[in-house]
C-alpha positions as CSV (number, residue, x, y, z in Angstrom):
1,X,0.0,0.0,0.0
2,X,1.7,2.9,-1.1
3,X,1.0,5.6,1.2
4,X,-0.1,9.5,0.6
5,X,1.8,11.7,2.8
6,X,0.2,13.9,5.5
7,X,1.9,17.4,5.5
8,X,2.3,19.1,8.5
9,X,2.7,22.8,8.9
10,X,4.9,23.6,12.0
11,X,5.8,26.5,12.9
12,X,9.7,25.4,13.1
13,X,9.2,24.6,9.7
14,X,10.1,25.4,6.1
15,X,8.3,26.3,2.5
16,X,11.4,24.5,0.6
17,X,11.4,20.3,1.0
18,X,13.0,20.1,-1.9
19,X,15.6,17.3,-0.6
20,X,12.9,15.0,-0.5
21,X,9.8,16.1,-2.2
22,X,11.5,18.6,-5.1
23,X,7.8,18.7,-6.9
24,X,6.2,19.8,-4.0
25,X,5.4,23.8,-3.5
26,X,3.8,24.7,-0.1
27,X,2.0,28.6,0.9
28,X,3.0,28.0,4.9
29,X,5.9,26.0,6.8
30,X,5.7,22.2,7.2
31,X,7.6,20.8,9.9
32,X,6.4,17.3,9.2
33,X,5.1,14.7,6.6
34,X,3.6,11.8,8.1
35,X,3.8,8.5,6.2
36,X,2.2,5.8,8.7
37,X,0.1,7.5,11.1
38,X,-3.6,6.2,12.3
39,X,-5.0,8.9,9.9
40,X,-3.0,8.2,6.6
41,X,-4.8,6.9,3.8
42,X,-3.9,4.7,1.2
43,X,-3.2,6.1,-2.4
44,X,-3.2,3.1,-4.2
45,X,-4.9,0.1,-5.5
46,X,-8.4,-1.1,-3.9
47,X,-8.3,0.2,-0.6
48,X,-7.1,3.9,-1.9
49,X,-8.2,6.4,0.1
50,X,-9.2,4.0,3.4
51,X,-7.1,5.1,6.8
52,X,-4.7,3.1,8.4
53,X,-6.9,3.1,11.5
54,X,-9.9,2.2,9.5
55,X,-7.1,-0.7,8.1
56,X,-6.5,-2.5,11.1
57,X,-9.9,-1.9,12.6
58,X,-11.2,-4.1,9.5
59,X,-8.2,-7.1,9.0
60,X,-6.9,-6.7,12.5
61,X,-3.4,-9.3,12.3
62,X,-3.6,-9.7,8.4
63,X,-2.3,-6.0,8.7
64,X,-0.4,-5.5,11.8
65,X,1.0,-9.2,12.3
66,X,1.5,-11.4,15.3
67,X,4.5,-9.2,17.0
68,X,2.1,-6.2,17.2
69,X,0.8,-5.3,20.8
70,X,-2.6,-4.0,19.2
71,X,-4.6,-6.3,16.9
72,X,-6.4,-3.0,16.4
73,X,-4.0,-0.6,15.7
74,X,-1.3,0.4,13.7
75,X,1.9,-0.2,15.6
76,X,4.5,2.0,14.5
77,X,4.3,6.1,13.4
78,X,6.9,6.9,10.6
79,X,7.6,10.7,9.1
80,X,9.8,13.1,7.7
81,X,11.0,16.3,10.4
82,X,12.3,18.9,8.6
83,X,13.7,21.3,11.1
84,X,14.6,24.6,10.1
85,X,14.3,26.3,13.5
86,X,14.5,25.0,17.1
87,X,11.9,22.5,18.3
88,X,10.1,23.3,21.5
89,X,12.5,21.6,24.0
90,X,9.6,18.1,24.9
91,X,9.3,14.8,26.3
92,X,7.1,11.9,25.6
93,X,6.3,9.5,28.5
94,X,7.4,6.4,28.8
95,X,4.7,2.7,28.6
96,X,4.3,3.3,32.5
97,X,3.7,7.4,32.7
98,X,1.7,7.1,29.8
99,X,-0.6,4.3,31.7
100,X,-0.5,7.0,34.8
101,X,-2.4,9.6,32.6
102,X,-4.8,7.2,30.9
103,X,-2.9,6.6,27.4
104,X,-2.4,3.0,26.4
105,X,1.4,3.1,25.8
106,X,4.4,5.8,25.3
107,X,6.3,6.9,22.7
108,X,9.9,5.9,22.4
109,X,11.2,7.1,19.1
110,X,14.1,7.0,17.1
111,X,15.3,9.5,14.3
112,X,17.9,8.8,10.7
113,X,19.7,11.5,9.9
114,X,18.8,11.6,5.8
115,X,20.3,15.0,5.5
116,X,22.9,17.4,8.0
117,X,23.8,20.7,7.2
118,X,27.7,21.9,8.9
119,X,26.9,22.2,12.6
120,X,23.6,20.7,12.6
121,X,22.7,19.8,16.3
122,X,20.6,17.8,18.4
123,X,19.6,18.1,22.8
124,X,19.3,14.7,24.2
125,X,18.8,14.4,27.7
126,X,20.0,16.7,30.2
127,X,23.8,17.3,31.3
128,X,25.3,15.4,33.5
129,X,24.3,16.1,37.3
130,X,21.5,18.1,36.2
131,X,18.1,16.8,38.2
132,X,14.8,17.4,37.2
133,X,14.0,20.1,39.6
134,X,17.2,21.9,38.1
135,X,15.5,21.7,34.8
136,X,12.2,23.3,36.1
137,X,14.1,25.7,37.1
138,X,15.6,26.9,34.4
139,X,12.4,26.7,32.5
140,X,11.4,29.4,34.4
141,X,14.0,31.4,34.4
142,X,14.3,31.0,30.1
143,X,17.6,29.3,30.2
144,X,16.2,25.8,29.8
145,X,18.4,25.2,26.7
146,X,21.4,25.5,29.2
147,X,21.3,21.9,31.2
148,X,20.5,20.5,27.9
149,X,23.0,17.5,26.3
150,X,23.9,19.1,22.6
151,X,25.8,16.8,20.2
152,X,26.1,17.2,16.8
153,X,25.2,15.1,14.1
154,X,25.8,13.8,11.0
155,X,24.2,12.0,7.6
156,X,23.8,8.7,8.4
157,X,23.0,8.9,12.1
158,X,20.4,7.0,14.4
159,X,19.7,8.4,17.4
160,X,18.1,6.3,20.0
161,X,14.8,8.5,22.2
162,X,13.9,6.6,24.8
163,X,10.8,7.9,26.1
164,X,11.2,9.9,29.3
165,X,14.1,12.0,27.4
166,X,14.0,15.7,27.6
167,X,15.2,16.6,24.0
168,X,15.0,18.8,20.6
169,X,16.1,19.2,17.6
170,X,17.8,22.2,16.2
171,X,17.6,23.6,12.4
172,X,19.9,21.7,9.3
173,X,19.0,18.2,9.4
174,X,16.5,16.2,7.8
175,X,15.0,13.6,10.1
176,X,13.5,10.2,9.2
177,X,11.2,9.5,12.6
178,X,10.4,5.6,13.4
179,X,8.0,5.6,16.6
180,X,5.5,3.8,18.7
181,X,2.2,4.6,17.5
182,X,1.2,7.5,19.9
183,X,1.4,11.8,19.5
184,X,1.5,12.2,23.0
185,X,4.4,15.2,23.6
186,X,5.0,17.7,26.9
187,X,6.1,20.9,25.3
188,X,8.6,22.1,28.1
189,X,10.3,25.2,26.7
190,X,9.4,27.0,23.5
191,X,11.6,29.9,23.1
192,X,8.7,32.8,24.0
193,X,6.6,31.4,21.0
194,X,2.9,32.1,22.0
195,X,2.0,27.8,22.4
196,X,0.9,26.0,25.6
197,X,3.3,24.3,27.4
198,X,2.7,21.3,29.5
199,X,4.8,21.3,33.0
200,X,3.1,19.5,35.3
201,X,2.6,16.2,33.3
202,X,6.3,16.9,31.1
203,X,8.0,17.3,34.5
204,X,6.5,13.8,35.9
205,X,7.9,11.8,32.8
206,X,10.9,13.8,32.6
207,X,13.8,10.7,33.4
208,X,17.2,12.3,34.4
209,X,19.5,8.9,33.3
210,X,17.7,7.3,29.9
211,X,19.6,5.3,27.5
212,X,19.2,7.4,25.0
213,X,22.0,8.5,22.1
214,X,23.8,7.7,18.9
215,X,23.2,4.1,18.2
216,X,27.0,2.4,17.6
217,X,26.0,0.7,14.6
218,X,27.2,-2.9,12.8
219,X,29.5,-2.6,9.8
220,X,27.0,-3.0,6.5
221,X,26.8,-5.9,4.9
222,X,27.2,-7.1,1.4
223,X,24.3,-8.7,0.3
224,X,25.8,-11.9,-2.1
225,X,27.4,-10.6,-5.6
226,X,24.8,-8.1,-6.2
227,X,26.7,-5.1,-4.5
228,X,23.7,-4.5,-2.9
229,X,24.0,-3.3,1.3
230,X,22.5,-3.9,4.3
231,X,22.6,-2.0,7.5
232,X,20.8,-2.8,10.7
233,X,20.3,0.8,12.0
234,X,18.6,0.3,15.3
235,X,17.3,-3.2,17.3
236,X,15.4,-2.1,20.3
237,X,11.9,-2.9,22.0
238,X,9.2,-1.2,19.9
239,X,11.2,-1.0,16.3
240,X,14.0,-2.5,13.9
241,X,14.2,-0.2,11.8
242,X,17.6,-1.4,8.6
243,X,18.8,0.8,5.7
244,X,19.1,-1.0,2.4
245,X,21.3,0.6,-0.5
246,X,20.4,-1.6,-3.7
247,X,21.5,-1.7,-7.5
248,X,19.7,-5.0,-8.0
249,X,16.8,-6.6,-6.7
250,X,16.6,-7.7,-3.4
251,X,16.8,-11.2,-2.2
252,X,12.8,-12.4,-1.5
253,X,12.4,-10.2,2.3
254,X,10.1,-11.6,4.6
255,X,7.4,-10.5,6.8
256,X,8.8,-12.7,10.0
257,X,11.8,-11.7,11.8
258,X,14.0,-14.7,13.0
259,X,11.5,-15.4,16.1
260,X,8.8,-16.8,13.2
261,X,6.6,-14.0,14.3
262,X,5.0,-11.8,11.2
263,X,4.7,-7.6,11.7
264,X,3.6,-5.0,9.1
265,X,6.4,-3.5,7.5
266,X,7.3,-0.1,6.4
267,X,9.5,1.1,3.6
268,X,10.6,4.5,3.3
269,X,12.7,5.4,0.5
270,X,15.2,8.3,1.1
271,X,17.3,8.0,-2.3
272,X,16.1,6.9,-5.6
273,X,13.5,5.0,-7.3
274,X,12.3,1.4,-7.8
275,X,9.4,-1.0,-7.2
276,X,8.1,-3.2,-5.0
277,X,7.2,-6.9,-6.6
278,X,5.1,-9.7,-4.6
279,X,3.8,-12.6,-6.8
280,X,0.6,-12.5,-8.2
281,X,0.1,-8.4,-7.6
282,X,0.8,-5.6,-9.7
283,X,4.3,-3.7,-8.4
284,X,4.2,-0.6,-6.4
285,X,6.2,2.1,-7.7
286,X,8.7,3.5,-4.5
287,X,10.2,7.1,-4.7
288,X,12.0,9.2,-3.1
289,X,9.8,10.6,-0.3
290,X,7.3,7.6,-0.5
291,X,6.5,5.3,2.4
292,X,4.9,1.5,1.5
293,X,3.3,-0.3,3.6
294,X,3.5,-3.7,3.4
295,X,1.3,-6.2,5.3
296,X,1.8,-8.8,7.8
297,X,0.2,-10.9,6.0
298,X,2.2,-10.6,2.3
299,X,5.0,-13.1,3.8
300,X,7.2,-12.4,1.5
301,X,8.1,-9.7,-1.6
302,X,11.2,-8.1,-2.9
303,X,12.3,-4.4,-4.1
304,X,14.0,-4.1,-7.5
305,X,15.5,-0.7,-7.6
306,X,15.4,1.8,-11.1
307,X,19.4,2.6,-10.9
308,X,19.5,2.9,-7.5
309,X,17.4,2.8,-4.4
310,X,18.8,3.3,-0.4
311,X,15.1,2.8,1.5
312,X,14.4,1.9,5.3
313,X,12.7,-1.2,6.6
314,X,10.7,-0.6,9.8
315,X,8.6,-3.5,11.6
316,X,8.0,-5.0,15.2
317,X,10.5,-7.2,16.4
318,X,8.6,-10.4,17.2
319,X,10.8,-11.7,20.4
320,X,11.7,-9.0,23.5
321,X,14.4,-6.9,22.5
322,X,17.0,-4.7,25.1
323,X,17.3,-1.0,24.3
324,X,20.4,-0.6,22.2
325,X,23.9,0.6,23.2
326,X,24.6,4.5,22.3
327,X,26.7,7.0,23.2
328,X,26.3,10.7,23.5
């Protein structure tokens, strides 16, 4: 199911997405483009125009697989930031503060730097020694960005956001965003811009040591003669989310992880052009910019690339998973 992107003006934003949609023109700043939220609709085939949510009301596992917590819901939210001012410094609660407040689960994220200007930069977490209260305080005394953790960042990146993380982004990157499927953000700290913030529930999830940072990352692989890579980008609870660089077709790819357990999965293409081929269906054109959604229960397809094609794979890991291993 190739997917019709949601934009989302922001008023960190920018009119020029040019790196990844160059045919697009927009009359107000988007900040975001959502490619596999609960209201994103289909732009393809039979079911074009149908949501997501309405989706996996209707097949339930067919959609979202066995590794899924939901059988009714989507599992993962996947979108493009484009940054070209300072996000509002935020935090998302973790599974058990989110339960606290009445949501049904967090939002632990993680974000691929596509694109990094010089000097692009990043706040993850808060400095070393700094508590919670410390942050308040500076909130209120408009210094927050102070007892923040900058680190810069570069193209190529994955950056592990364990929820409970104060963070932001700041302007010159492109982001590709894999998350649980929840919108739930504390706005902390917005730089005097006239939006509501959200202290007394923000502080509460606010975690002073998180696990949070860059992800160290295994060496790509070769993929057999083909010259085509492979690059497992992040393994951790919620997400897998792998970087594939192909000038031939893909070996068959599965829906089932190595546990035997099927999930959804979602491919975003950040470079490139091809299509997506599973027997008996007609193939799905995959661009730069596009998101496809691939379901549960397809079992198996493959992506042949026009030229060349570097996309992302996103799905559920089917077994339990540990956070990864970063640094800051």
């Amino acid at each position: 199911m190739l997917m019709q992107p949601g934009f989302d003006p922001r008023p960190w934003g920018t009119l020029d997405l040019s790196p990844i949609y160059p045919n697009h023109k927009f009359g107000e700043k988007i900040g975001e483009a959502w490619l596999s939220g609960d209201d994103c609709k289909v732009a393809n085939g039979p079911l074009k125009g149908k949501s997501l949510a309405e989706l996996s009301e209707e097949y339930q596992r067919e959609l979202v697989g066995e590794a899924a917590r939901d059988a009714k819901r989507f599992p993962l939210l996947l979108k493009f930031l484009f940054p070209h001012e300072k996000l509002s410094v935020q935090v998302h609660p973790d599974d058990a503060q989110a339960v606290r407040v009445g949501q049904p689960w967090g939002k632990t994220e993680c974000w691929y730097v596509a694109h990094a200007k010089p000097g692009s930069q990043i706040a993850l977490g808060l400095k070393p020694g700094v508590t919670a209260a410390e942050l308040e305080e500076a909130i209120h005394q408009n210094r927050a960005e102070e007892v923040l953790n900058w680190i810069n960042v570069y193209a190529g990146d994955m950056i592990y956001v364990a929820g409970g993380t104060v963070h932001t982004l700041g302007p010159g990157s492109i982001i590709v965003e894999t998350q649980q499927q929840s919108d739930t953000t504390y706005r902390l700290y917005d730089y005097g811009r006239p939006r509501e913030l959200h202290l007394k529930d923000g502080l509460a999830a606010v975690k002073e040591k998180v696990k949070s940072g860059k992800v160290l990352r295994a060496a790509p692989v070769e993929l057999g003669i083909s010259k085509n890579r492979w690059s497992p980008l992040v393994e951790a609870p919620y997400f897998v989310v792998e970087m594939f660089e192909c000038k031939s077709p893909t070996p068959p790819l599965t829906t089932r992880d190595e546990s035997g357990r099927s999930s959804a999965q979602i491919l975003v293409a950040v470079e490139g052009c091809g299509v997506i081929e599973v027997a008996g269906m007609e193939p799905v054109t995959l661009a730069k910019g596009d998101a496809v959604v691939v379901p549960a229960c397809t079992e198996e397809f493959q992506v042949r690339p026009q030229w060349t094609l570097e996309f992302l794979r996103a799905y559920v890991p089917g077994k339990p998973l540990p956070e990864p291993e970063t640094r800051m």
